[in-house]
C-alpha positions in Angstrom: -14.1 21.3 19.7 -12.6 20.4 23.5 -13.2 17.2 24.2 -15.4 18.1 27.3 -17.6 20.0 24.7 -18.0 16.4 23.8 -18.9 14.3 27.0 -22.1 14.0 29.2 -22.0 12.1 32.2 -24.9 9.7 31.8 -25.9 6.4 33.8 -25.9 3.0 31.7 -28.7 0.6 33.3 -29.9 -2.9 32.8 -32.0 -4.7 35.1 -31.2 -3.5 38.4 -27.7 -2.7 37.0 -26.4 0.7 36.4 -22.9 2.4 35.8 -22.7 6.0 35.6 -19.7 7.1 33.1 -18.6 10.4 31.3 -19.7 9.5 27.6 -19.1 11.0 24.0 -21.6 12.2 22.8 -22.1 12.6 18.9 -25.6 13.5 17.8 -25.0 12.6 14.5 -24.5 9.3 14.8 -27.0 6.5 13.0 -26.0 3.5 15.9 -24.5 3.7 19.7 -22.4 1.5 20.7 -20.4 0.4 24.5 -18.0 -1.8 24.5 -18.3 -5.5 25.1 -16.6 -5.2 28.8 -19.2 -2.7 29.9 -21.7 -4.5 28.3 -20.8 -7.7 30.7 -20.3 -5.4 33.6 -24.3 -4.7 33.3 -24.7 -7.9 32.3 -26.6 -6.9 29.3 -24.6 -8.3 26.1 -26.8 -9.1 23.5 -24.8 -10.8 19.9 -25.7 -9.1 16.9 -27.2 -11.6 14.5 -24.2 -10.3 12.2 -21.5 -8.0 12.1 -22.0 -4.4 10.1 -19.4 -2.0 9.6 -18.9 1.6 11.2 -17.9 4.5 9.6 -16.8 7.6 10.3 -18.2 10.9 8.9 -14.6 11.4 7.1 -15.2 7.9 5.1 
């Protein structure tokens, strides 16, 4: 698969905060995550209670 196969741009908000970014997109997956920078940028981080562990469909 080509790794623009892969993306959709798509537009993040929070509040009256929004960032539009090229995403990977995996339909498959059981959780979506950002990272913690992009979460502060929308000012939108919430802590998990407690950690869990990803996986990959190859583990």
């Amino acid at each position: 698969m080509k790794s623009e196969q892969a993306t959709a741009t798509v537009t993040l908000s929070y509040g009256d905060k929004s960032i539009e970014l090229n995403a990977l997109v995996d339909t498959s997956a059981s959780r979506s995550i950002i990272s913690k920078r992009l979460a502060e940028d929308l000012e939108a981080l919430i802590p998990i209670k407690e950690p869990y562990e990803l996986k990959t469909a190859d583990e």
